[in-house]
N, C-alpha and C positions, 0 to 999 in steps of 0.2 A: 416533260418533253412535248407531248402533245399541247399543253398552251403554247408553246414557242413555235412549233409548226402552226397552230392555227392563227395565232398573233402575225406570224412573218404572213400565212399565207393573205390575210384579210386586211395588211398592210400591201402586199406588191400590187393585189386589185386595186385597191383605193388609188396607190401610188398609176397606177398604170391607167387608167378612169381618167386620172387629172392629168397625165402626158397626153393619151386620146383626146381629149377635151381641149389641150392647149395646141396642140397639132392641125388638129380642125379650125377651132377659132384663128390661128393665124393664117390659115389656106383661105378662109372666107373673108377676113378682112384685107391682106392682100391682094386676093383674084377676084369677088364677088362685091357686090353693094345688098346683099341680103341682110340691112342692119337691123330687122326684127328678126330671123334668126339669129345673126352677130351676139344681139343682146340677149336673146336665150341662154345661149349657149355658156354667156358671159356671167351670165346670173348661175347656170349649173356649175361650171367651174369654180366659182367664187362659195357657193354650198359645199359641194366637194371637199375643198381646204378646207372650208372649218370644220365640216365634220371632222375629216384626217384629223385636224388638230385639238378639237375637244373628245376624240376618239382618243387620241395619245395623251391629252390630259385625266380624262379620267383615269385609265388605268394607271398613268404616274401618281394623281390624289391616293388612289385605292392603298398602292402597294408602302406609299409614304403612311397612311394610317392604320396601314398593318406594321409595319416597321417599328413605328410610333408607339402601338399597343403594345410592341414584345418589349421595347426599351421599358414603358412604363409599367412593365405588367399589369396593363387593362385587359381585365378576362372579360367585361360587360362587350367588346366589340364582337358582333359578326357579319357576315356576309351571306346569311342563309337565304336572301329575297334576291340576288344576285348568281349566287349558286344554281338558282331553278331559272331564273329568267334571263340572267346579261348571256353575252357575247361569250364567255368563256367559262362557265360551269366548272371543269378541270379545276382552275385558277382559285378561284373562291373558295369551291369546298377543299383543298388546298391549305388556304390560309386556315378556314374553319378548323382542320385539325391541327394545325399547328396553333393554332390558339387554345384548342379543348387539349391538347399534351400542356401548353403551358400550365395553363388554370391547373390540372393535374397535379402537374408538379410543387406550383404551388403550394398548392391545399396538402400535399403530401410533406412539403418543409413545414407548414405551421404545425403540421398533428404533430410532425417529429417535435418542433420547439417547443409547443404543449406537454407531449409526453415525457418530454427532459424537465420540462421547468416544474408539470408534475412532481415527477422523480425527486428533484431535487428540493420538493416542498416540504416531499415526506420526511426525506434524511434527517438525523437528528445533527448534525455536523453543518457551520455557520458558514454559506457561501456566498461572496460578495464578489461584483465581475464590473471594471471598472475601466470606461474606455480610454487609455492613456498611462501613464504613473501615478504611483501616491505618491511622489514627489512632486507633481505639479499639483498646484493649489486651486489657479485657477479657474473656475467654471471646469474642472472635471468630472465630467459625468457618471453615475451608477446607473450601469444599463441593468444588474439583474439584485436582489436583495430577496432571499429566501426567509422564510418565518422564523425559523431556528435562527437567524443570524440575530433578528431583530430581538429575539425570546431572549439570547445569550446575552446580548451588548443592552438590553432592554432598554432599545431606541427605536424612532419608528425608521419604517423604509428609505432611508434619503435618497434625493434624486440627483445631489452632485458631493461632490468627495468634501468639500471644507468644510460641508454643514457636519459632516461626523468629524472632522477635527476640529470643529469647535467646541463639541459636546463630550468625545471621547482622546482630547489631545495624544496623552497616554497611546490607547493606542494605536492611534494614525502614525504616532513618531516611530513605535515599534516595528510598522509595517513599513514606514519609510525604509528605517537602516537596515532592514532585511534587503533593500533595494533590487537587484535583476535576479530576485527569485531564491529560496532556501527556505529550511524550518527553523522555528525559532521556539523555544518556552517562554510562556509569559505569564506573569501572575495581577491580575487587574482589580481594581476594587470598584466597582458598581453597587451603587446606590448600598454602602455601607456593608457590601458582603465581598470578601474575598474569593472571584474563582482564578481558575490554571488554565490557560489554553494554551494546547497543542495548537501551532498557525504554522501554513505554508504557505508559499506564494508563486505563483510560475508566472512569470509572463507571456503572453502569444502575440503573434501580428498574423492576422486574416485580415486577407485580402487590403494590401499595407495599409491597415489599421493595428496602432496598438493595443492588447488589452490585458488588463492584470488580473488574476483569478487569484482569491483569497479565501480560502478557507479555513477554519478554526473550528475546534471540538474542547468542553471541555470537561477535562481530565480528569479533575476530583474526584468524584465520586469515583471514576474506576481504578484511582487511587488507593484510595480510602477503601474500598471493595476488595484489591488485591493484597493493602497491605492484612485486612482484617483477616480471611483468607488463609497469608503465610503465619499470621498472629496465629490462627486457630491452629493450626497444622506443629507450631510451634510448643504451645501449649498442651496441645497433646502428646508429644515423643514427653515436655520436660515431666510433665503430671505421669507421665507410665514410668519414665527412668527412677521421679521420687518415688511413686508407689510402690516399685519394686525393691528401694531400698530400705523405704519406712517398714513396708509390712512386717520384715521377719525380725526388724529391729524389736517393734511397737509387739508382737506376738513372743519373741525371746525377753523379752522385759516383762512382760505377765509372769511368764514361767517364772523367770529370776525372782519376782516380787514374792509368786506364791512359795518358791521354797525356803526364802529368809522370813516371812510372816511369822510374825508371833515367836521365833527364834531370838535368844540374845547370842548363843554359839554355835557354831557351827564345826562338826566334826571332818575326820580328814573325807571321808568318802562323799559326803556331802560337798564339801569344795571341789574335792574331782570332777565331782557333775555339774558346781556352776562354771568350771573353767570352760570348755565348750561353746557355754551359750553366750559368756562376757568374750569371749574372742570372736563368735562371728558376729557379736554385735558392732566391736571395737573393727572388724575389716569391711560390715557393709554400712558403719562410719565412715570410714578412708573413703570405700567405692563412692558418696555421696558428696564427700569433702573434693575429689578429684572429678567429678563432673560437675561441680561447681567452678573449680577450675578452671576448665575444659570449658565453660561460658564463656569466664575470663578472658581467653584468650582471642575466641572470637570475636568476641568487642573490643578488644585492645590492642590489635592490629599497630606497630609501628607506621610512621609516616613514610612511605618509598623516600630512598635518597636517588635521585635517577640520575645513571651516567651511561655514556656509549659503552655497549660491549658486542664483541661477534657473537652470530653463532657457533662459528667452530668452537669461542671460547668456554659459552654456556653446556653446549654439547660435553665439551672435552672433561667438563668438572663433574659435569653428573653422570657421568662414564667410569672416572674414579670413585665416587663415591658410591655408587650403586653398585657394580660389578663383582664386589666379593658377596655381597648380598644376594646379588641374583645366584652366582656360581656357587654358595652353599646348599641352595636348593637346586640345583642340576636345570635351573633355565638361563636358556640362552639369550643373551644380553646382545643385539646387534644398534651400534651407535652410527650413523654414519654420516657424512658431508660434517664431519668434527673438522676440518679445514676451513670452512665457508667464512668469507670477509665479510657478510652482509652485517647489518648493525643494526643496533636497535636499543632505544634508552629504557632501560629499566634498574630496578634495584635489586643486583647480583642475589643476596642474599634470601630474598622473598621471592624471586624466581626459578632458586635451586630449591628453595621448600615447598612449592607449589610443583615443582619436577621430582620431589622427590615424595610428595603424598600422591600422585599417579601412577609411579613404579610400584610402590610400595601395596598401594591396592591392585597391580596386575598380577603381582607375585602373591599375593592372596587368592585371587581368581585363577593362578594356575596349579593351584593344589591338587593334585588329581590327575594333571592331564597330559597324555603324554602329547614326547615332544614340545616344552612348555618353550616359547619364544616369546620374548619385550624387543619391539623396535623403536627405539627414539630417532624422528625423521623430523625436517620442517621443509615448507612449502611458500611459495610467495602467490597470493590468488586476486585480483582484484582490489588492489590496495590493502590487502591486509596479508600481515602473517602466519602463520599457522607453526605454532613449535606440536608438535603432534608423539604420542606414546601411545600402542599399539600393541596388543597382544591376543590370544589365537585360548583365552580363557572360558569361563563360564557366561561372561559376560551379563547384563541388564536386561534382564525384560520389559516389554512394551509397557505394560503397566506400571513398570517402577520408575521408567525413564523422569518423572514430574517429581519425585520423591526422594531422588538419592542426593540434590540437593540441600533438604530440608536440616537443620542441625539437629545432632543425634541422633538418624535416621539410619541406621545400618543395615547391609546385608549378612554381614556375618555375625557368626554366635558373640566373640567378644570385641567386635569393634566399637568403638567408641562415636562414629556417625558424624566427628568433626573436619578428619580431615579436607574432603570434598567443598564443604564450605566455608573453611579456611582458604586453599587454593582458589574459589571462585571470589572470595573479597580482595582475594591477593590480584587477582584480574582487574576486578573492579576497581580497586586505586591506580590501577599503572590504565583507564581509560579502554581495558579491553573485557574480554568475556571469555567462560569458559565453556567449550561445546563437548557433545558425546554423540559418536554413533554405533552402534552393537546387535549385533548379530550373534547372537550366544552361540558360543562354543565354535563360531568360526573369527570372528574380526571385532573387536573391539577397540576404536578410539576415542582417548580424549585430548580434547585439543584446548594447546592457550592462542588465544586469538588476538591478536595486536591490531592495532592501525599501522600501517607501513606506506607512505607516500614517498 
């Protein structure tokens, strides 16, 4: 404000200077023959204007090459010799911080862009950022290529998109048909080795500019890590279920051996006493022959035959079936929205068995407790479905939540540790999952989780 006061006021002098001046010059040239003052005067006037007017040009220059600077972000201008000496100090020092805020800012976007492009040097995860689609071939540009990406696809950094569809067809075309964005699995082979990459794709437009951000990780190894992992976890229930049956087989068969040694007959009390050890040898046979089974089954899952069915319907069967079950043990069985029309494809049969290995473990969990209540509820959330079985048991602890999963992993003395991972492969073919949440001895659920679109 005060340059515009002092701008107008050192304009109306100037301006009023040259009125004076032309006022006078026309009184003397009309009324007087003073033409050596005339010509003075003529000559001040004519000073006057120009100054006026390279007065108003400079400061129009100035403000055009401050203007100029901010459009180009030139942090090199300033004004600081004009600041201490021109005409309008205000003015200048002024522009000077609005220049030194620029530069600021500036310098503060590139440490950000630095500390991201940092960041994402580090990441072990392949990002690629590319102004336009990977559907245009074009001269489309790579504005960003991270180390990892180059390390993963073990090509160097390109600097426009065809040159990596030249070298990597494969996967350029993968990221094509992924087209305005999603994830996709892909398995590629680079320079004679097989890997797996997890790739998504998002598109953005900044500042209407389009750009595709592509990033890939991959997979293998934490594959191959998680499968070893459940292998080991695996291997350990099956190696304790054998040992527990071999042992007393492999210890009852010494005994056996030492009592027929060096015997050709054997009298009647003598057989009395092998009969015992041949019988629990011959039952914790069976028990070893039946979790052999018991593998069986979990590997040989039928194929779902899937067809539309309701909930009320699904509800309504496992209501019958379960309910004499529950009400022998005095808990209460509450079924409800067994009306509901909503639908859903799956194969009736491996749905009622995955609903009826859930009851079946809650009615175990409610051994004990009074008041024992099973609710079978379902829920619609977010595209997906939820058939949900609930009950008020002993429930899961925090530390087993990871393990009750696992086959032949049980909480109870004679459970068998398949059903849970039967139901969860029975998920897994119909495209869904199985979840739990538990709160011992107040709420326990386990839920089948569908897609529902």
């Amino acid at each position: 404000m005060m340059f515009y006061n002092r701008f107008t006021f050192n304009l109306l002098i100037r301006l009023l200077i040259i009125n004076l001046l032309s006022i006078v010059l026309y009184f003397l040239i009309s009324k007087t023959e003073l033409w050596f003052t005339i010509t003075g005067l003529g000559i001040i006037l004519i000073a006057s204007i120009l100054s006026l007017h390279f007065y108003i040009k400079q400061i129009s220059k100035d403000i055009k090459r401050f203007i100029e600077a901010v459009k180009t972000q030139d942090n090199t201008l300033n004004f600081n010799r004009k600041a201490t000496k021109g005409a309008f100090p205000d003015l200048y020092n002024f522009f000077n911080e609005l220049i030194q805020i620029n530069k600021d800012m500036q310098l503060e976007k590139d440490s950000m862009f630095q500390l991201i492009k940092t960041i994402l040097e580090q990441i072990p995860t392949g990002v690629i950022v590319i102004k336009g689609h990977p559907q245009q071939t074009e001269k489309t540009e790579i504005v960003f290529f991270n180390q990892a990406a180059t390390n993963l696809l073990n090509i160097p950094a390109y600097k426009y998109w065809h040159r990596l569809m030249q070298h990597i067809p494969q996967f350029a075309k993968e990221i094509a048909d992924i087209g305005k964005g999603g994830k996709r699995f892909m398995e590629l082979k680079i320079q004679d080795k097989m890997i797996q990459l997890s790739t998504e794709v998002i598109p953005l437009n900044l500042y209407q500019t389009d750009y595709t951000v592509i990033s890939f990780q991959n997979i293998k190894d934490e594959i191959e890590q998680k499968e070893a992992e459940a292998w080991n976890r695996l291997i350990g229930v099956i190696s304790h279920e054998i040992l527990n049956s071999i042992t007393p087989i492999s210890s009852l068969s010494d005994t056996v051996n030492g009592m027929i040694a060096n015997k050709q007959n054997l009298n009647n009390e003598e057989l009395e006493d092998l009969k015992p050890a041949i019988q629990t040898i011959k039952r914790r046979s069976e028990g070893l022959l039946d979790f052999v089974k018991a593998y069986r089954l979990i590997a040989e899952l039928p194929t779902p035959r899937l067809e539309h069915h309701t909930i009320g319907e699904i509800l309504q069967h496992i209501k019958v079936l379960m309910q004499p079950f529950a009400t022998e043990r005095n808990i209460t069985l509450k079924v409800e929205q067994a009306t509901s029309r909503i639908s859903v494809e799956v194969d009736l049969k491996l749905i009622e068995q995955a609903l009826i290995n859930l009851v079946t473990n809650s009615v175990y969990a409610l051994e004990n407790i009074r008041r024992p209540v099973i609710e079978i509820n379902y829920r619609v959330d977010q595209n997906k479905l939820y058939l949900e079985v609930t009950d008020n048991g002993k429930g899961v602890e925090p530390d087993l939540l990871g393990k009750i999963f696992v086959p032949f992993f049980s909480t109870r003395k004679n459970g068998s540790g398949i059903g849970l991972t039967i139901t969860q492969n029975i998920m897994k073919m119909h495209q869904g999952s199985l979840e739990v949440n538990s709160t011992p001895f107040e709420k326990t659920t386990f839920s089948l989780v569908f897609k529902y679109l």
